[in-house]
C-alpha positions in Angstrom: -7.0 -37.5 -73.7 -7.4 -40.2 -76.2 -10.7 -42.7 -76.7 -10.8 -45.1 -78.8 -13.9 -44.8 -80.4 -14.0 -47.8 -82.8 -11.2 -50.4 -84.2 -10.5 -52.6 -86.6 -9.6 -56.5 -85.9 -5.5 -56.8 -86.8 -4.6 -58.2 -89.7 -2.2 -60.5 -88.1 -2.4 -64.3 -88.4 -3.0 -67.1 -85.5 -1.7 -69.8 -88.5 1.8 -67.4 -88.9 2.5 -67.3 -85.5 1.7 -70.8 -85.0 4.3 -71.7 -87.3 6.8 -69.2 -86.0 6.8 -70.7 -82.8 6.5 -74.6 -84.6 3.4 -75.3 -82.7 2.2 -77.9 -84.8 -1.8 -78.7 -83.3 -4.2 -76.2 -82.9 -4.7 -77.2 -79.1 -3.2 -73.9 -77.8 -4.9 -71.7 -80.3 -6.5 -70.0 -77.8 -3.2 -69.4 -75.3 -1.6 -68.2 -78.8 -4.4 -66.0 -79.8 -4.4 -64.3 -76.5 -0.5 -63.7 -76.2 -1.0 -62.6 -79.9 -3.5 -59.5 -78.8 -1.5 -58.8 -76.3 1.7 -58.6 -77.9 -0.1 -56.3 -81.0 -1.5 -53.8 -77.8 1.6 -53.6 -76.2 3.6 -52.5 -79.5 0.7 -49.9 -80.5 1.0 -48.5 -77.0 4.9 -48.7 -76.7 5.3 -47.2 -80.1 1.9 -44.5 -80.4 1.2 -46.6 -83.6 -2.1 -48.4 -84.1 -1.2 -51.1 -86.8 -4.7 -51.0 -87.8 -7.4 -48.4 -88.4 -8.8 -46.8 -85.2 -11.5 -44.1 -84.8 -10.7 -41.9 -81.7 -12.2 -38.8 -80.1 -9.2 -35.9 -78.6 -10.2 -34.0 -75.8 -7.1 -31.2 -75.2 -7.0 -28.7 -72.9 -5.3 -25.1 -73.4 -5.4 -22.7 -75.9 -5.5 -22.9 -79.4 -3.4 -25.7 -81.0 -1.0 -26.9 -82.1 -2.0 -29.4 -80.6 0.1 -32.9 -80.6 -1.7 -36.2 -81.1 -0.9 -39.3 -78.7 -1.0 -42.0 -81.1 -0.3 -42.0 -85.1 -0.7 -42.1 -88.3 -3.5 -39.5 -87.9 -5.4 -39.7 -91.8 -8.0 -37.1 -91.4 -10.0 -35.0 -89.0 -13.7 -35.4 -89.4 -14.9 -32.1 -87.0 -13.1 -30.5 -84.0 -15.5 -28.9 -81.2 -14.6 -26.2 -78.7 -15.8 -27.8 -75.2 -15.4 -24.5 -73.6 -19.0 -23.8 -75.1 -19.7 -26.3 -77.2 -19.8 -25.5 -80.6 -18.1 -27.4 -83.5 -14.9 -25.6 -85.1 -15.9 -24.5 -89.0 -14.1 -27.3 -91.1 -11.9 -23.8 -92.3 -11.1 -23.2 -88.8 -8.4 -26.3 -88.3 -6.3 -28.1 -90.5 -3.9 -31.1 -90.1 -0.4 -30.2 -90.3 1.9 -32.9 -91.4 4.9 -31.3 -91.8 6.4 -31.5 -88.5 6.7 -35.3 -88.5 4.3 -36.1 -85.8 1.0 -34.6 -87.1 -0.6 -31.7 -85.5 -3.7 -29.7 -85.0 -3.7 -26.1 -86.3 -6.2 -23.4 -85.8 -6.2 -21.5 -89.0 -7.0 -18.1 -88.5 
């Protein structure tokens, strides 16, 4: 499972879109700024991509990795803890492997 924990705003522009679509008042800003967040959710979700930069928290299940991340680009890894017990995973004991295409999670024995 994958929770967002914190999010950036998109870096996409209410004036660009306005202009796409040749709206030329601002009295349906708001009807365009909604369909805008919309649209922008519905791609990160169609496509596992955020389009901006997201802090989440992974939960998996199972044994040890690898372990396959829902949603993409994954940067960095800031700790891993085993839930079975509850103890944070040395920073030794994982590392991000990036070489598959689609980033995983590797215990490091």
């Amino acid at each position: 499972m994958l929770e967002i924990v914190s999010q950036n705003d998109h870096s996409f522009n209410l004036t660009t879109l306005r202009d796409h679509c040749r709206v030329t008042d601002t009295e349906h800003n708001p009807a365009l700024q909604r369909a805008l967040d919309s649209a922008i959710i519905m791609v990160e979700r169609w496509t596992n991509t955020f389009t901006r930069p997201t802090t989440c928290a992974g939960y998996f299940r199972g044994a040890p990795g690898p372990y396959l991340f829902e949603y993409g680009p994954v940067t960095s890894i800031t700790s891993v803890t085993d839930e079975t017990n509850s103890t944070t995973v040395s920073v030794n004991g994982y590392e991000l492997d990036k070489t598959q295409g689609w980033p995983q999670l590797k215990r490091v024995a």
